[in-house]
C-alpha positions in Angstrom: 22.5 -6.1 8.9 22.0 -8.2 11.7 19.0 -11.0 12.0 18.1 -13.3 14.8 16.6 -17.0 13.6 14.0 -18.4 15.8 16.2 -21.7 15.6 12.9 -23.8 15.4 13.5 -25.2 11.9 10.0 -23.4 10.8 9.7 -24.1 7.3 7.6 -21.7 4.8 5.2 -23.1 2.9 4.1 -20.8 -0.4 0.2 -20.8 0.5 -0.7 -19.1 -3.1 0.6 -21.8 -4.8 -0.9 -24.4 -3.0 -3.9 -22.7 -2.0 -4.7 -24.5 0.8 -3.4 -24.4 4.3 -5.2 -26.3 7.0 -8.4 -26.5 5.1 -8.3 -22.5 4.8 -8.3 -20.6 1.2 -6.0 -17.7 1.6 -4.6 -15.4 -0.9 -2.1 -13.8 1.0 -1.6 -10.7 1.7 2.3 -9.9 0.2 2.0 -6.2 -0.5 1.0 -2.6 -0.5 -2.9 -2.8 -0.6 -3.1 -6.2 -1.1 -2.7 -9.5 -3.5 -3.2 -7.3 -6.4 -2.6 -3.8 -5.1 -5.6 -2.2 -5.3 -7.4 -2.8 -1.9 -9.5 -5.6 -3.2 -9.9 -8.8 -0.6 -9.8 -11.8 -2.7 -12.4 -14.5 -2.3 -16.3 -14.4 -1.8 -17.8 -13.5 2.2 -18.8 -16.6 3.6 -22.1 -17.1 4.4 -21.7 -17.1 7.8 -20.0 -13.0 7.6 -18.7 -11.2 10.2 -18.3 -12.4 13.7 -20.5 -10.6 16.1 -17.7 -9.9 18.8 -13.9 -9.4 17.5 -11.3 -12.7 18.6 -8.5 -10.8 19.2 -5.4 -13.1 18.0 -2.5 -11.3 19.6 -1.1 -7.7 20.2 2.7 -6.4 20.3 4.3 -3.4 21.1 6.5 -1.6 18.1 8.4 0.9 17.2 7.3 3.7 15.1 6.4 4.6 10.9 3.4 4.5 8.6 4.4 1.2 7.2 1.9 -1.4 7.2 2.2 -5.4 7.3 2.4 -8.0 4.9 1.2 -11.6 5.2 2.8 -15.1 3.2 2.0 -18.2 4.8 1.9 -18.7 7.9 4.1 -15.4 8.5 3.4 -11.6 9.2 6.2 -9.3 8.6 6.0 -5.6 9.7 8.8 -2.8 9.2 9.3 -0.3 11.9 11.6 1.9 13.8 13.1 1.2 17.2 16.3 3.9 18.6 18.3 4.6 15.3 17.7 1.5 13.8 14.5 0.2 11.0 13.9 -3.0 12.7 12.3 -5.6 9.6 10.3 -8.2 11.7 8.5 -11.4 11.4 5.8 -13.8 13.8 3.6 -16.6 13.4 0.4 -15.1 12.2 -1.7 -17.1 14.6 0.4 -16.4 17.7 2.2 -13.3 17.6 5.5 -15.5 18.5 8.3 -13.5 16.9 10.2 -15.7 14.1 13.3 -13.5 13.3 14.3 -9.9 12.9 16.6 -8.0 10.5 17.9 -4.3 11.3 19.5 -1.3 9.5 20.7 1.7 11.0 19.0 4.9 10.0 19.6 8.8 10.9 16.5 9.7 9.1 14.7 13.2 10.9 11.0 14.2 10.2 11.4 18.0 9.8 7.9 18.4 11.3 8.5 16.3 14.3 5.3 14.3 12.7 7.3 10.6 12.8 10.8 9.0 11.6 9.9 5.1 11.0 9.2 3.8 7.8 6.7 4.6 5.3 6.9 1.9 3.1 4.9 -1.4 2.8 7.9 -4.0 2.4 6.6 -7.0 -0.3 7.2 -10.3 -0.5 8.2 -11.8 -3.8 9.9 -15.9 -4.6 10.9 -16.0 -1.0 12.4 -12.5 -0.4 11.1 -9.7 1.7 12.0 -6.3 0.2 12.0 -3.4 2.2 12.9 0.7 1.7 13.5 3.0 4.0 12.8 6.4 5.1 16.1 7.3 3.6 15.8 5.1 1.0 17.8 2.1 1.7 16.1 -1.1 0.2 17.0 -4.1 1.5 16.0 -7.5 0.6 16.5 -10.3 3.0 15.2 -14.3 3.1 11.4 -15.2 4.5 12.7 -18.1 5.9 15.3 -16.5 8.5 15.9 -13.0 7.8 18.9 -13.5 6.7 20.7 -10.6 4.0 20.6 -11.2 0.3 21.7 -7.5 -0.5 20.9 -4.2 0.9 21.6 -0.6 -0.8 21.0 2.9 0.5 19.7 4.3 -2.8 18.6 7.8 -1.1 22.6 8.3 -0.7 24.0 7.2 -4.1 21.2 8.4 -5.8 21.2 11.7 -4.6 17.0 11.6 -3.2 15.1 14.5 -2.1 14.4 14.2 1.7 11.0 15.9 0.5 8.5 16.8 3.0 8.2 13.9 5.2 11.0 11.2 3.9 10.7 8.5 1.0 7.3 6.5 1.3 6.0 4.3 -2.2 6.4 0.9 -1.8 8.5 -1.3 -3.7 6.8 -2.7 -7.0 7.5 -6.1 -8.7 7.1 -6.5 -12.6 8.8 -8.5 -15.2 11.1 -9.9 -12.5 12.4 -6.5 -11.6 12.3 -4.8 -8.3 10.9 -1.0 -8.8 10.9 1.9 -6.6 9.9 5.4 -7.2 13.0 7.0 -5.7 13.0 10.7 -6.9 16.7 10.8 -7.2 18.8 13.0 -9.2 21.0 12.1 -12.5 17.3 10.6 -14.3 17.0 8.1 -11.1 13.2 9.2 -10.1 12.2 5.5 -10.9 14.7 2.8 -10.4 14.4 -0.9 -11.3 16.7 -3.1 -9.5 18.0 -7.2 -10.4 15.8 -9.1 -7.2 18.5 -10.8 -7.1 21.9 -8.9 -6.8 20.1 -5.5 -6.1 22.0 -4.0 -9.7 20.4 -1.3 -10.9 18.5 -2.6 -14.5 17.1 1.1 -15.5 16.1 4.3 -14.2 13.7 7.0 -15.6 12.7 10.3 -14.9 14.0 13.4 -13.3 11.2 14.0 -11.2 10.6 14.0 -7.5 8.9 11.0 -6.0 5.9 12.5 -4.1 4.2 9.7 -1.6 1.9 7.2 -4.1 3.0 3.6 -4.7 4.2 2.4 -8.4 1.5 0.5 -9.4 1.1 -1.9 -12.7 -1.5 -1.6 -15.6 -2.0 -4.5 -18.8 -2.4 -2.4 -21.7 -3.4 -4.5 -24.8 -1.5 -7.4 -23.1 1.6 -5.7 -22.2 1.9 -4.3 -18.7 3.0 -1.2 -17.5 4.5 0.9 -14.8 2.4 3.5 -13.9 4.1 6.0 -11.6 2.0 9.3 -10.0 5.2 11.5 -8.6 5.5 14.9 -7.5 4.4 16.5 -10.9 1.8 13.9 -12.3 1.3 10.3 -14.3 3.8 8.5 -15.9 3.5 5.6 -17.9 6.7 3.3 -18.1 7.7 0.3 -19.9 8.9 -2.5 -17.3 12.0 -3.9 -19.1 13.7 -0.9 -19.9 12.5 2.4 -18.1 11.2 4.2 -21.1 8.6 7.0 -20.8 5.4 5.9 -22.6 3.2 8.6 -21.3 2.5 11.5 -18.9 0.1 13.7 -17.5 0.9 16.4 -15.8 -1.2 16.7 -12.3 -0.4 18.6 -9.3 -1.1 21.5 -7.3 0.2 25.2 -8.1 1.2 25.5 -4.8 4.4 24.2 -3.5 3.4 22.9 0.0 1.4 20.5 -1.7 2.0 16.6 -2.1 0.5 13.4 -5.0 -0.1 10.9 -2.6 -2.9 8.5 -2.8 -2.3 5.7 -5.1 -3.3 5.5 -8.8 -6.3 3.3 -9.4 -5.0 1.5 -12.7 -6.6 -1.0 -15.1 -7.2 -2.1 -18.7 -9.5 1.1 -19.5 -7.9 3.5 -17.1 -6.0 5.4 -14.8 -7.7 7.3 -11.9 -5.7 9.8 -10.0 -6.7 12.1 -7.2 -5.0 14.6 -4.9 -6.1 17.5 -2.3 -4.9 21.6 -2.5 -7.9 22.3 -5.0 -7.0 19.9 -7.7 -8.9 16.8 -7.8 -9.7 13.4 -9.6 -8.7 13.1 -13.1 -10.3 9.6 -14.6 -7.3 9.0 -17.6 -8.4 6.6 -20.4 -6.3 4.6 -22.5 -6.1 5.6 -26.1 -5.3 3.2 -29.0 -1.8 4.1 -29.0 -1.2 3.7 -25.5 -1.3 6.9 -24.1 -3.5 8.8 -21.8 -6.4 11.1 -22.4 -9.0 12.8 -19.6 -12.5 11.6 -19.4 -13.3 13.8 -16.9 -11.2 16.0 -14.4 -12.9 18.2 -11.5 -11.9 19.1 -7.9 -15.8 17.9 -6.9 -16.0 14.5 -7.2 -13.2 13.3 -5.1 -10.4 14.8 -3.2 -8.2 12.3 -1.2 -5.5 13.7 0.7 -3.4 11.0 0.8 -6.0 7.6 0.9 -5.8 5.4 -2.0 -9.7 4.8 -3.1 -11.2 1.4 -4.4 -13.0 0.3 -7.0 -16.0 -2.2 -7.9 -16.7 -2.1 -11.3 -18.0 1.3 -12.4 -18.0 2.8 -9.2 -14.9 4.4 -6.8 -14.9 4.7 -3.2 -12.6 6.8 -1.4 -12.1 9.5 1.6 -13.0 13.4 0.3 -11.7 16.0 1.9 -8.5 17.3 3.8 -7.0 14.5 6.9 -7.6 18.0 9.4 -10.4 19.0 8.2 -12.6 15.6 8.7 -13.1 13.9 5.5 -15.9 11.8 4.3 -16.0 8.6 1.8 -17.6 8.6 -1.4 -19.2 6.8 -4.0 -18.4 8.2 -7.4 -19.2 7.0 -11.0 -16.2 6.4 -13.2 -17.1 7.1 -16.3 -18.9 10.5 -15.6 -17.6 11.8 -12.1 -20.7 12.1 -10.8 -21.2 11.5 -7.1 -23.6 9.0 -5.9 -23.2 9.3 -2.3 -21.2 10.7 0.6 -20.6 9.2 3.9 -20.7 11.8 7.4 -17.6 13.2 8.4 -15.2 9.8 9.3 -11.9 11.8 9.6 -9.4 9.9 7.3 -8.2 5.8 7.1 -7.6 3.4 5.1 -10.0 1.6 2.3 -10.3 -2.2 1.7 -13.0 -3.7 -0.2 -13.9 -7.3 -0.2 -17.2 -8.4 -2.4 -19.7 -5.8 -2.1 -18.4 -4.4 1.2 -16.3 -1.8 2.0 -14.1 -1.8 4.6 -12.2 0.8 6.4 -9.6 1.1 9.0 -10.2 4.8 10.3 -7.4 7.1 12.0 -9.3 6.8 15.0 -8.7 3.1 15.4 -12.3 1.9 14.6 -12.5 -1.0 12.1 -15.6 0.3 9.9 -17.8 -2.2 7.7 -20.0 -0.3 5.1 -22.2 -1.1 1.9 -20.7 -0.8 -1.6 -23.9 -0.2 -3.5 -24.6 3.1 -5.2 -27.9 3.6 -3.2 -26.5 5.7 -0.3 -24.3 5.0 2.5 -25.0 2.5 4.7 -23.2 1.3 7.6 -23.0 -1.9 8.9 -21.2 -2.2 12.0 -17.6 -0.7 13.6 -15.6 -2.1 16.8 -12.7 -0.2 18.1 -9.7 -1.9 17.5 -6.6 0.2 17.7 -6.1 3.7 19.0 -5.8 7.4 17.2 -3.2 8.2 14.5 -3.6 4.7 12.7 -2.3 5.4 9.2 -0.5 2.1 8.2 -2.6 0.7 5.2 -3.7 -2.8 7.2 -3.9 -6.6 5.8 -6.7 -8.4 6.1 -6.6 -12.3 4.8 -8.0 -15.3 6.2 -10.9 -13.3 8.0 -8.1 -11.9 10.1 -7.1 -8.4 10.7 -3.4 -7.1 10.5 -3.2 -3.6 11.5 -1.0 -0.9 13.7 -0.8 2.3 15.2 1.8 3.8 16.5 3.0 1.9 19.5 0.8 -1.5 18.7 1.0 -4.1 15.9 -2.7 -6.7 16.1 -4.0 -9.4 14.9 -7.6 -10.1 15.2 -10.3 -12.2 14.0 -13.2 -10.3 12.5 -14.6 -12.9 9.9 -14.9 -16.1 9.4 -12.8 -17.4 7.0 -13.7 -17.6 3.5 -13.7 -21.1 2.2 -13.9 -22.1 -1.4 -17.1 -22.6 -3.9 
């Protein structure tokens, strides 16, 4: 790996920890959907909302993949593909002003011609930025200068099925381990990794990774892996590997693929896929494991869109990405659909207080009511342009998004300040 310092003597400063920066509240953003990985923006909406006209911050050109970006500090880090190498980069959030860069080589192919970059969020964790590949290397280098602290192409020793379009969930951290749904051979579908040295601590499963993220659950004060792969939930325990639970859901059909993100929490897991099968709302039972509350190909179909939730209701994108999908508002406990949105095409879903918001395909940044008294839209502004798929981060009222050619940062709210 090379990287190239900025040689300014920048120094990081761990914003969630001190919680302040310049006056501001931030959370940051250091993951796959977020502070806590389920799309949920933390702090309240100020009172004074959204700004009436966008401030755009900055824009870059970049290289190609479906990965999104991550925010810590006063840094944004995004991982994409330029030539035959995964180029890991970071700027100054406010400026754009590019800090340092770390590459890998890659030979990875889309067998549809669809796109070779990255699919994977990278994450942020003590100082490290982890990132994995489209042929599964996961690398972990410093936030401070990019610099290399180990890097192994797991896809290769492992043995990972290429699948349909490459290896997409984003790394997971629990119990100080580094987790990634792999889908390699030998019982290495889940791997946990030492942050540190990059030795492997465990692996699980036999079973092929599909494209949803690892996500964790607390279960009676103990938390969990939960995984949804190729062929359905599993529930893991973090410190050694072993299978607590599963469910088996997937599509008969082989050109199918799992890959919206599990919605999991103390009372439940909520998975949902395409190809005719569905949502399946999974309950804990006493003894740990899972059990259906409800299960129907009616209520919600996401193709590959994680949904969101606020409190006992789920909002995510129905329907097929080329066939024009819709969002939803759907009852948890019963299934029962409250409201639909019209045909949106397909995006990504934040949620922030009782707002919804939602970075379509198309590019327009979309702000929408989440009540359970019909849609209602607020207000949209074009932002990027069509094929946006990279999950975006939004903290400190500022947008961080890209499609596939430009990587922004603009101002959309003010920012949120504390009670």
């Amino acid at each position: 790996m090379r990287f190239f310092p900025n040689g300014l003597g920048w120094r990081w400063i761990p914003v969630l920890a001190a919680g302040w920066l310049c006056g501001v509240l931030r959370a940051d953003w250091p993951q796959f959907m977020g502070p806590t990985r389920d799309g949920v923006v933390a702090g309240k909406i100020p009172a004074g909302g959204w700004l009436t006209t966008p401030e755009p911050l900055w824009k870059l050109e970049v290289g190609r993949g479906f990965s999104g970006p991550v925010v810590v500090g006063d840094r944004a880090i995004l991982h994409h593909r330029q030539g035959n190498e995964e180029v890991l980069e970071a700027v100054d959030r406010e400026t754009g002003r590019r800090i340092w860069k770390a590459v890998q080589p890659t030979a990875y192919e889309d067998d549809f011609g669809f796109d070779d970059g990255p699919r994977a969020t990278p994450m942020v964790q003590d100082g490290v930025v982890y990132a994995f590949g489209a042929e599964g290397r996961l690398t972990a280098v410093r936030l401070s200068d990019g610099s290399t602290v180990w890097s192994r192409p797991l896809g290769r020793e492992l043995k990972a099925a290429k699948g349909f379009f490459g290896i997409a969930p984003s790394p997971l951290w629990i119990s100080g381990r580094v987790v990634v749904q792999l889908g390699g051979s030998d019982g290495a579908g889940v791997v946990a990794l030492d942050p540190v040295t990059g030795r492997e601590l465990w692996r699980a499963t036999s079973d092929e990774a599909g494209y949803a993220s690892p996500v964790v659950a607390k279960v009676a004060g103990r938390e969990r892996v939960v995984i949804f792969n190729r062929e359905g939930v599993r529930v893991l325990d973090p410190e050694e590997g072993r299978v607590l639970g599963e469910v088996p859901w997937r599509a008969r059909m082989q050109a199918s693929v799992n890959g919206a993100t599990p919605l999991a929490g103390g009372d439940g897991v909520l998975v949902t896929t395409s190809y005719g099968v569905g949502a399946n709302w999974l309950v804990w039972a006493p003894d740990g494991s899972l059990r259906s509350k409800w299960s129907n190909d009616e209520s919600l179909s996401a193709h590959f869109v994680t949904p969101v939730r606020r409190g006992a209701q789920v909002y995510g994108f129905h329907g097929r990405q080329e066939q024009g999908a819709e969002i939803r508002c759907v009852d948890l406990e019963t299934g029962k659909v409250r409201w639909e949105s019209p045909r949106l095409g397909t995006g990504s879903l934040l949620i922030w207080g009782d707002q919804l918001l939602a970075l379509l395909e198309s590019g327009e940044w979309l702000v929408a009511k989440a009540g359970t008294d019909g849609w209602k839209e607020l207000f949209r502004h074009q932002v990027l342009g069509q094929g946006t798929r990279a999950v975006p981060a939004f903290d400190g009222g500022i947008l961080f998004a890209r499609d596939k050619s430009r990587w922004v940062a603009m101002r959309l709210a003010k920012d949120p300040k504390p009670e």
